[in-house]
GUKE-590642 format. One line per field, with one value per residue (C-alpha): residue in three letters; x, y, z; residue number from 0. Coordinates in nm, 4 decimals. Layout:
N
r [ALA; ...]
east [X; ...]
north [Y; ...]
up [Z; ...]
k [NUM; ...]
//
This chain:
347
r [UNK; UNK; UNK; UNK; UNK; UNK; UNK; UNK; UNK; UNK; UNK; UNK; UNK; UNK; UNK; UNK; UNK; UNK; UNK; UNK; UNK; UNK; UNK; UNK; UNK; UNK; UNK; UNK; UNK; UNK; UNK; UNK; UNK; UNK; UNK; UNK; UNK; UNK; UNK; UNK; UNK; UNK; UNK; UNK; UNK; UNK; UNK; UNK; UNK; UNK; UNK; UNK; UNK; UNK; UNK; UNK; UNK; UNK; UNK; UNK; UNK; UNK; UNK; UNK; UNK; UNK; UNK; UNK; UNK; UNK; UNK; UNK; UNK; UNK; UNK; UNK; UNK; UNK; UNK; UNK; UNK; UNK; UNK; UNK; UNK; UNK; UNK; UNK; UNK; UNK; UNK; UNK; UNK; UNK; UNK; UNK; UNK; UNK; UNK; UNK; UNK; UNK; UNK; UNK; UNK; UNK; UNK; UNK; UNK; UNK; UNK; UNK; UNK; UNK; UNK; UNK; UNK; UNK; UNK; UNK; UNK; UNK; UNK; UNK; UNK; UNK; UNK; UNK; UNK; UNK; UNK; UNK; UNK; UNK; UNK; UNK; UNK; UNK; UNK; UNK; UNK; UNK; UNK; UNK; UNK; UNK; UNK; UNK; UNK; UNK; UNK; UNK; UNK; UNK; UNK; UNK; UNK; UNK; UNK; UNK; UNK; UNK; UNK; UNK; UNK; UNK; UNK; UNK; UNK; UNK; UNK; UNK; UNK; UNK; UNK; UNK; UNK; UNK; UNK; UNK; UNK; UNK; UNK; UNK; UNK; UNK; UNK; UNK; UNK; UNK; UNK; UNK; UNK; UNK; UNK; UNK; UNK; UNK; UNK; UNK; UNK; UNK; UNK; UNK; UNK; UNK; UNK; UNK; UNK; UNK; UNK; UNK; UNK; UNK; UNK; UNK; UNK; UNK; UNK; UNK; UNK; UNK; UNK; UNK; UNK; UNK; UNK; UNK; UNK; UNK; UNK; UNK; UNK; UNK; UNK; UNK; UNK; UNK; UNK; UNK; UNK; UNK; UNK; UNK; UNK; UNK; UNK; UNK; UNK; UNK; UNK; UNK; UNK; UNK; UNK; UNK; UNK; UNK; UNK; UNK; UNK; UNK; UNK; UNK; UNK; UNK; UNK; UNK; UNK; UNK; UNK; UNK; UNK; UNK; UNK; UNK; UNK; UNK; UNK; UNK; UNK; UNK; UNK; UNK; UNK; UNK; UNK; UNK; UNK; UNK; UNK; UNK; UNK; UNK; UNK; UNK; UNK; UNK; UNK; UNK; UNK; UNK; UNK; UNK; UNK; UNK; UNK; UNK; UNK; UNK; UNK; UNK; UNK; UNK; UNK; UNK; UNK; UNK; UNK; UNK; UNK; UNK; UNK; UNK; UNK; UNK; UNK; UNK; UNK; UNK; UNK; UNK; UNK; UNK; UNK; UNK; UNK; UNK; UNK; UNK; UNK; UNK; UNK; UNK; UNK; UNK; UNK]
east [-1.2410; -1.4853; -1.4371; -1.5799; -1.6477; -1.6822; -2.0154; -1.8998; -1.5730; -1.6723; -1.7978; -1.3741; -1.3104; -1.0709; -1.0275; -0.6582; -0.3127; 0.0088; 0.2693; 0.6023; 0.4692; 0.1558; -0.2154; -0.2975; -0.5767; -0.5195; -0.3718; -0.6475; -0.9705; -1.2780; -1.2493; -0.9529; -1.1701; -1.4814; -1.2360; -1.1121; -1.5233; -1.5859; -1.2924; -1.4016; -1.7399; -1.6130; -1.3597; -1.6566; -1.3641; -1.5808; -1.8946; -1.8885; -2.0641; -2.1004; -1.9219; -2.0128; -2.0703; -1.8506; -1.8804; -1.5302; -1.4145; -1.3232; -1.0413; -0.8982; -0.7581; -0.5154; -0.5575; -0.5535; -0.8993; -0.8018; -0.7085; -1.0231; -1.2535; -1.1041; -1.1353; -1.4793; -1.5607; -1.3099; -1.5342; -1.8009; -1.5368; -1.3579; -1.6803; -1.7716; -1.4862; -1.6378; -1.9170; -1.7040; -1.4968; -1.7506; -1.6617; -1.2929; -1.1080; -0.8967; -0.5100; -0.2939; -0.0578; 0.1367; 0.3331; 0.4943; 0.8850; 1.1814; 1.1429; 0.8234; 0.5211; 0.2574; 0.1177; -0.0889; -0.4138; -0.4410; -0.8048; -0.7107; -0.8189; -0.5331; -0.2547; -0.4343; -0.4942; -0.1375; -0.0820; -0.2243; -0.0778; 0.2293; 0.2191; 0.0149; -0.0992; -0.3728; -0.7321; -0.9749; -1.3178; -1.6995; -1.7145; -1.4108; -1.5185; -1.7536; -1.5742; -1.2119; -1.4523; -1.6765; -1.3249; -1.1935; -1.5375; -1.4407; -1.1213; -1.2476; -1.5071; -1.2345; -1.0578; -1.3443; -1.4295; -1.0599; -1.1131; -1.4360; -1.2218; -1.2434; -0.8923; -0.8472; -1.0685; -1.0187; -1.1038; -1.1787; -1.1847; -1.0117; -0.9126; -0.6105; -0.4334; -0.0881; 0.0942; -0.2016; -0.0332; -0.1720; -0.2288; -0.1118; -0.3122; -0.1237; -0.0004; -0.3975; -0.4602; -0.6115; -0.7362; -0.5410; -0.6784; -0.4054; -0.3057; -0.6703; -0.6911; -0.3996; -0.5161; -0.8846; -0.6708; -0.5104; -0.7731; -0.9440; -0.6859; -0.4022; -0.1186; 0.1406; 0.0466; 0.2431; 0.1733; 0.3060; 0.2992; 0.4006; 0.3115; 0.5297; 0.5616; 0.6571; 0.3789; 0.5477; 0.1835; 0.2344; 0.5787; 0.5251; 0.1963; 0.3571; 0.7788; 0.7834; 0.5504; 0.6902; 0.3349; 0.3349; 0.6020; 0.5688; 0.8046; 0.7884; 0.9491; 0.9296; 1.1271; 1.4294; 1.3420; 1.6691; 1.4377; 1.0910; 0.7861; 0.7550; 1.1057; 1.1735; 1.1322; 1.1391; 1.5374; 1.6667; 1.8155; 1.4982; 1.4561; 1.2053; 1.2574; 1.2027; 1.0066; 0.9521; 1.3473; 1.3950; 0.9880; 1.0260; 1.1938; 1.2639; 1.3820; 1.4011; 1.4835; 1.5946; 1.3763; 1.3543; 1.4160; 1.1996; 1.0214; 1.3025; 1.4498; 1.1442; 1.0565; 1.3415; 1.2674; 0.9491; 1.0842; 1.3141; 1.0059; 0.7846; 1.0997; 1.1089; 0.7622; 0.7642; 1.0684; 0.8286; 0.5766; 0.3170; -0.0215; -0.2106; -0.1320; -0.2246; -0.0990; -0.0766; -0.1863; -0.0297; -0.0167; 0.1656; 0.4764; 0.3435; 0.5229; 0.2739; 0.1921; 0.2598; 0.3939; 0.6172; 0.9550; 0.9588; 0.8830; 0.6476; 0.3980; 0.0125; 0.0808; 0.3662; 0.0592; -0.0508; 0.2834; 0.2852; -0.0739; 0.0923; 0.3574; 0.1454; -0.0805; 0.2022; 0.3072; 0.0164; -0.1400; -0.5162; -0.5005; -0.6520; -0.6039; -0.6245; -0.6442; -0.3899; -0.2019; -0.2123; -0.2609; -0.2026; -0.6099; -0.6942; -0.4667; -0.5389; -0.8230; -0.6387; -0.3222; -0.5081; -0.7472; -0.4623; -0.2879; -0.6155; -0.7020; -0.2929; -0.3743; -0.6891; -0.5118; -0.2617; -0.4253]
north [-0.3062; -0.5315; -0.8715; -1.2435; -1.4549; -1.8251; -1.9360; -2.3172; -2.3102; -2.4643; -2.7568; -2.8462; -2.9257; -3.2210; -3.4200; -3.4795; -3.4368; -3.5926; -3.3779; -3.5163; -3.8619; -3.8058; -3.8059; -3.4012; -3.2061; -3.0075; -2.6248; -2.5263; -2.4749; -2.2900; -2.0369; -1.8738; -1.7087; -1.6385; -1.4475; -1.2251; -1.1851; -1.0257; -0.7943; -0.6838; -0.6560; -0.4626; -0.2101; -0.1200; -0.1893; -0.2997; -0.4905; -0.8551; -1.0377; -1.4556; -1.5637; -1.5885; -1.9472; -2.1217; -2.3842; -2.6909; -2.5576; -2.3007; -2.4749; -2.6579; -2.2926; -2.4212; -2.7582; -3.1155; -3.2478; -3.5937; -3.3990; -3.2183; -3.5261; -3.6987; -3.4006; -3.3895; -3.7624; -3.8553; -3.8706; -4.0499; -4.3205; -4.3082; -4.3782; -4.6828; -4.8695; -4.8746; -4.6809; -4.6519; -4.4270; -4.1940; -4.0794; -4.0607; -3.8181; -3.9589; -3.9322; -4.0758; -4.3412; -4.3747; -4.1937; -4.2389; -4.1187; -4.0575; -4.3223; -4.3824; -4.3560; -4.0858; -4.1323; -4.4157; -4.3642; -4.6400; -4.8234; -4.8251; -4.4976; -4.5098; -4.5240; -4.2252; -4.0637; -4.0548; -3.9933; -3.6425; -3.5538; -3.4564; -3.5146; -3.6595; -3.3864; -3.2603; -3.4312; -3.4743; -3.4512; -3.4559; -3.1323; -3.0292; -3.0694; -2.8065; -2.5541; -2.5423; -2.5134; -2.2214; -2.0937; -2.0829; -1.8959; -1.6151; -1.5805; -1.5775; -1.3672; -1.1079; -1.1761; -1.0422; -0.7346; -0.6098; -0.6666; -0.4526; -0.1688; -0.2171; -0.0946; -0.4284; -0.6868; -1.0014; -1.3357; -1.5059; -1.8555; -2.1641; -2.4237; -2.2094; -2.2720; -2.1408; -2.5527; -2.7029; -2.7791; -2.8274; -3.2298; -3.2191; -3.1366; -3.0815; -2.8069; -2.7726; -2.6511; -2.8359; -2.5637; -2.2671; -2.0019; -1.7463; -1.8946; -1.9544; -1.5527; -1.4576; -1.7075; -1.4911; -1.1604; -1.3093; -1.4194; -1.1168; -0.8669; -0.7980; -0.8789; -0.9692; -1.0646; -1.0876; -1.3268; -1.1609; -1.4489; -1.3476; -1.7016; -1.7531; -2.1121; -2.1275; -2.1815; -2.4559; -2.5275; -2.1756; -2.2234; -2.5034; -2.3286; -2.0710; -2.1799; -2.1768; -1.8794; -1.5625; -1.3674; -1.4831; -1.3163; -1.5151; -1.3700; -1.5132; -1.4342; -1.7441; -1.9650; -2.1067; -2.4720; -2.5684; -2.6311; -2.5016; -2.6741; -2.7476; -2.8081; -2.9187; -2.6313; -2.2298; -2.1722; -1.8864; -2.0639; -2.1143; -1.8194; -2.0441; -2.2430; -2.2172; -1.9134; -1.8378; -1.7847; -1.4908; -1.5085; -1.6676; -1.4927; -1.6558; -1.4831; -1.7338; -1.5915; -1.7636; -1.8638; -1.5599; -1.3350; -0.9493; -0.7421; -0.4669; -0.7112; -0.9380; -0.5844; -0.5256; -0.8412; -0.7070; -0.4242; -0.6118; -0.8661; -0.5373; -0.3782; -0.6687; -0.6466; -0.2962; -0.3920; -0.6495; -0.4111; -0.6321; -0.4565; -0.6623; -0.8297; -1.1242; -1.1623; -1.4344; -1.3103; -1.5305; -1.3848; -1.6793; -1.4699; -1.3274; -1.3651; -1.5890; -1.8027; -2.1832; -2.3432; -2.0498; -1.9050; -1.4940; -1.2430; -0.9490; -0.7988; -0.6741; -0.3716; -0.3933; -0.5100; -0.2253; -0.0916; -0.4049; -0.2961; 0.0635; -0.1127; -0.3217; -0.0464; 0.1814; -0.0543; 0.0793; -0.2281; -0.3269; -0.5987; -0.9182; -1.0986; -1.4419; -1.5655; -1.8250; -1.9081; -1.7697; -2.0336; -1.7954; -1.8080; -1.5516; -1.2660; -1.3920; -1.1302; -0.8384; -0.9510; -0.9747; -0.6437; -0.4636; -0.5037; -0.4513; -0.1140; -0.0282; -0.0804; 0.0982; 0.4194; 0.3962; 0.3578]
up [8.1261; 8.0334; 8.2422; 8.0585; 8.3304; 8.3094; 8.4989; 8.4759; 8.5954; 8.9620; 8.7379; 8.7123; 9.0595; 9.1247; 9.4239; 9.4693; 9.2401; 9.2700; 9.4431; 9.4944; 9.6036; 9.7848; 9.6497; 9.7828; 9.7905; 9.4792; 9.4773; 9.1592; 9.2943; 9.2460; 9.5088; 9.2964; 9.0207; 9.2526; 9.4759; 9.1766; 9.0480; 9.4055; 9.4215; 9.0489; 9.1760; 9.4876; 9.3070; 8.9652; 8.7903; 8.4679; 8.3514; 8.4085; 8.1365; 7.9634; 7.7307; 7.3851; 7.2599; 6.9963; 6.8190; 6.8847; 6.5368; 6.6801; 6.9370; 6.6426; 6.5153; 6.7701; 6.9082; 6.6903; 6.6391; 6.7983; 7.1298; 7.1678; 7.0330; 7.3427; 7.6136; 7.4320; 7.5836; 7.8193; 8.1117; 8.0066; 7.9111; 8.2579; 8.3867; 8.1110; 8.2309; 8.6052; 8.7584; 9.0452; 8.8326; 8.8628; 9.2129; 9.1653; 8.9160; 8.6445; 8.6477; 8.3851; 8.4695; 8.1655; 7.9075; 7.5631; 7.6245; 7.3442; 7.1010; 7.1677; 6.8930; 6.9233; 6.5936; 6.6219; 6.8904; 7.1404; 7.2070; 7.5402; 7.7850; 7.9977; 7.6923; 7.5334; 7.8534; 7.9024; 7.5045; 7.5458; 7.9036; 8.0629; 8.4580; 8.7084; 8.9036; 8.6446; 8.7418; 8.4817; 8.6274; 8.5326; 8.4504; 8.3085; 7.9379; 7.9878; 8.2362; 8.0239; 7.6919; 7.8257; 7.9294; 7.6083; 7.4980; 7.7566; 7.5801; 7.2370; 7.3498; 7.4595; 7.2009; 7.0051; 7.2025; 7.1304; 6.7634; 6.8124; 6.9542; 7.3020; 7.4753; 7.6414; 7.7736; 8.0597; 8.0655; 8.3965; 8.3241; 8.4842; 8.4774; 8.3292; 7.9792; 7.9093; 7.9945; 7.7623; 7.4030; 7.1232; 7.1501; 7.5469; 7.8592; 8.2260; 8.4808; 8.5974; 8.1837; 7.9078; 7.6466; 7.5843; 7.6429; 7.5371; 7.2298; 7.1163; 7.2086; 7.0134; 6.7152; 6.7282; 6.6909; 6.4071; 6.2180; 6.3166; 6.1535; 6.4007; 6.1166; 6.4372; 6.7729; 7.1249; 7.3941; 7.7414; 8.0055; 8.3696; 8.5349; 8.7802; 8.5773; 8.1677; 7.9245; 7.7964; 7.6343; 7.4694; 7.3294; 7.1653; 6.9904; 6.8436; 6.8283; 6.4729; 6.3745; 6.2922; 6.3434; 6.7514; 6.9737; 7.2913; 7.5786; 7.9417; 8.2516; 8.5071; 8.7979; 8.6425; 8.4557; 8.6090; 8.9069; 8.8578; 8.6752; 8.4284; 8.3947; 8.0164; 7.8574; 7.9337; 7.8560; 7.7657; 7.4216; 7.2966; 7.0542; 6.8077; 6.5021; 6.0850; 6.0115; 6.4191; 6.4562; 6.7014; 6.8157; 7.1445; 7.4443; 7.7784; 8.0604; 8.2848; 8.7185; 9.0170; 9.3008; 9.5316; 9.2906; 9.4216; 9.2712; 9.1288; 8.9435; 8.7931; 8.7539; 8.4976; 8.3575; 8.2417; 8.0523; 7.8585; 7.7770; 7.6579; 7.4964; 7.2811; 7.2054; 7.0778; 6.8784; 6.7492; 6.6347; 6.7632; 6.6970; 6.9730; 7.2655; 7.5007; 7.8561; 8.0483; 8.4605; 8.6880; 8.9854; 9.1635; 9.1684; 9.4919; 9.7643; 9.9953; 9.6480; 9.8274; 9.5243; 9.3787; 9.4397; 9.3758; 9.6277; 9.4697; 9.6917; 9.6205; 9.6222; 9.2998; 9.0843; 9.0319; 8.8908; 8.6665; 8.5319; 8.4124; 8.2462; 8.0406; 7.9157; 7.8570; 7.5517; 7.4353; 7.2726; 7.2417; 7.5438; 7.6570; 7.9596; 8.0281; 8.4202; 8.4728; 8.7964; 9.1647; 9.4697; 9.7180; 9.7610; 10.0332; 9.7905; 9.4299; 9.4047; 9.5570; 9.3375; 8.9809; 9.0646; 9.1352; 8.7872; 8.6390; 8.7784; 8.7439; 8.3267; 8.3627; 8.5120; 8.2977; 7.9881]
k [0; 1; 2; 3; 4; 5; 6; 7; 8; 9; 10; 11; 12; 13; 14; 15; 16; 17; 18; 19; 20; 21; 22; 23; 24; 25; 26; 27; 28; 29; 30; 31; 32; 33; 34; 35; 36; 37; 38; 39; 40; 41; 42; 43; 44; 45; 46; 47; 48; 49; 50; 51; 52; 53; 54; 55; 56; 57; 58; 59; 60; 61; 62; 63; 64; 65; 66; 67; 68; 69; 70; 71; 72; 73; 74; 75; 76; 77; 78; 79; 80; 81; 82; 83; 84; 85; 86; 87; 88; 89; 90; 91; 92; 93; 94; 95; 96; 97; 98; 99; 100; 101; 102; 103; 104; 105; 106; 107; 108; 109; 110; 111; 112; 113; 114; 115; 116; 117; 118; 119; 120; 121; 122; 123; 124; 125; 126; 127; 128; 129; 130; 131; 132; 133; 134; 135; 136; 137; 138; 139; 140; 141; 142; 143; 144; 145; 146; 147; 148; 149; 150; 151; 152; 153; 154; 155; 156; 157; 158; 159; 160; 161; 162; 163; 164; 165; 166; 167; 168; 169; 170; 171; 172; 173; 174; 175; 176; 177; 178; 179; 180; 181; 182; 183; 184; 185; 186; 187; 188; 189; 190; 191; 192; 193; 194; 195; 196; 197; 198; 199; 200; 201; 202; 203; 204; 205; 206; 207; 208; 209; 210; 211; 212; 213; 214; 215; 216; 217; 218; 219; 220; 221; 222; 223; 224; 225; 226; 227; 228; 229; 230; 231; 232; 233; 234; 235; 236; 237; 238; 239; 240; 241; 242; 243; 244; 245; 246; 247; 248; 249; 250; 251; 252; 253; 254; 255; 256; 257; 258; 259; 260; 261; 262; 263; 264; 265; 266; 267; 268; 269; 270; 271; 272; 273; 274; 275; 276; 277; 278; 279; 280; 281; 282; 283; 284; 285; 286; 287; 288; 289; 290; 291; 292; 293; 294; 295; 296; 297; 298; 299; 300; 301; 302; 303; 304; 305; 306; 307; 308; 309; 310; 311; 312; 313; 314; 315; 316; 317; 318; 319; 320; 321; 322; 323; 324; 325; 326; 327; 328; 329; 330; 331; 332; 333; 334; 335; 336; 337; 338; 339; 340; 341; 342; 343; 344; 345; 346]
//
């Protein structure tokens, strides 16, 4: 399996988030992705090559122009309103609610900070312009090997993407990387496409892509929104809207919930795909369902990855993978190998 690896990803690296209160030192960090490049590296489990580069057209196939024009230049005008600014990470401080208008785009930073966010615990730093855009290029870029032929392809990127909408940033995400994927695979040919996401934490970011497109499938399995992040959406009543009726699937589990039956979970997610007749497919790897993950609820183990990676190739779907969560830092290689080289026996 051929792995795209973002070489600018270290360039996101925020200072603190806002967790229940406190300014923290944030749970993202660099040190996720370079753990999973050295246990690729370790196991030969595939070449590890760049991304391809892609012109910002190419994230408005799923993004609004406004939102990425201000990722595009946010920094540079968090730092114009004070050089001080410059050693601190941005954090929005306020939000339009129900009733509020989003229509109109304030002058002032903070208002549209907040206009295209959703929580205070995502830092925008100086580099993360250019580490969640070469991101996206890994996707598209696996995206793009698929279409070539290739049996499946992954794309190690973060900051991740799956709670990043398509005019909203937050959850550590702010392109989407597994929609823009499953966009590329439509435009390149794939007449119906499924997005598999196995976050421990909806893609809220994700639903709201796709929630009225019949050519998406997007089925998740996550921590009950009852109690888990992100909290407003991830139900299992929302089966999609208009033309996307009966496209969205959430299978929503309690906190503490093992392996055997998150397990079961996942066949009823790929059931529904194949009952989709998706011809391509895009999964979401989270592997903060782990056990040890410290801001997750289930309890799988490393060694159940690698029965995950048989299920997925046994749908028997051209595959890409997009890294998303897993905080459990010491593991998060071992974790996301393992369901790689459980697909690549399978398959």
């Amino acid at each position: 399996m051929i792995t795209f690896y973002n070489d600018r990803h270290s360039l996101h690296q925020g200072r603190v988030e806002m967790f229940r209160g406190a300014l923290v030192p944030c749970f993202e960090v660099a040190a996720r992705a370079d753990r999973v490049l050295d246990e690729l590296r370790r196991r030969r489990l595939g070449a590890i090559e760049p991304a391809q580069v892609f012109d910002d057209v190419a994230l408005t196939r799923i993004h609004a122009p406004r939102y990425v024009e201000f990722l595009r230049g946010a920094w540079d005008e968090w730092v114009a309103l004070d050089p001080a600014n410059g050693q601190r990470d941005a954090l929005p401080s306020v939000w339009p609610v129900r009733g509020h208008r989003s229509d109109v785009l304030p002058e002032n930073f903070a208002a549209r900070m907040g206009l295209f966010s959703f929580d205070a615990g995502t830092p925008l730093t100086a580099g993360t312009w250019h580490a969640a855009r070469t991101g996206a290029w890994c996707a598209l870029s696996a995206a793009g090997r698929v279409l070539a032929g290739e049996r499946a392809a992954f794309a190690l990127t973060r900051p991740p993407g799956h709670h990043a909408g398509q005019d909203f940033f937050g959850g550590y995400c702010f392109l989407n990387n597994a929609a823009l994927a499953a966009q590329a695979l439509r435009d390149g040919g794939a007449g119906r496409v499924a997005v598999l996401d196995i976050d421990y934490h909806h893609g809220n970011g994700t639903q709201c892509i796709f929630y009225d497109r019949a050519d998406v499938l997007y089925a998740s399995l996550h921590g009950d929104p009852r109690s888990e992040y992100p909290f407003y959406l991830g139900h299992a009543d929302e089966t999609g809207a208009g033309a996307g009726r009966g496209c969205n699937l959430n299978l929503p589990l309690p906190r503490g919930t093992g392996f055997e039956t998150w397990f079961a979970a996942l066949g009823q997610a790929l059931r529904a795909i194949a009952g989709y007749r998706a011809e391509a497919l895009v999964v979401s790897l989270g592997v903060d369902t782990f056990a040890g993950d410290p801001i997750s609820g289930f309890r799988l183990q490393s060694d159940d990855y690698f029965q995950v990676g048989e299920a997925l190739a046994a749908a028997g779907l051209p595959s890409v993978f997009v890294f998303e969560g897993g905080y459990a830092v010491d593991a998060v290689g071992i974790n996301t190998a393992n369901v790689l080289e459980g697909f690549q026996r399978r398959a």
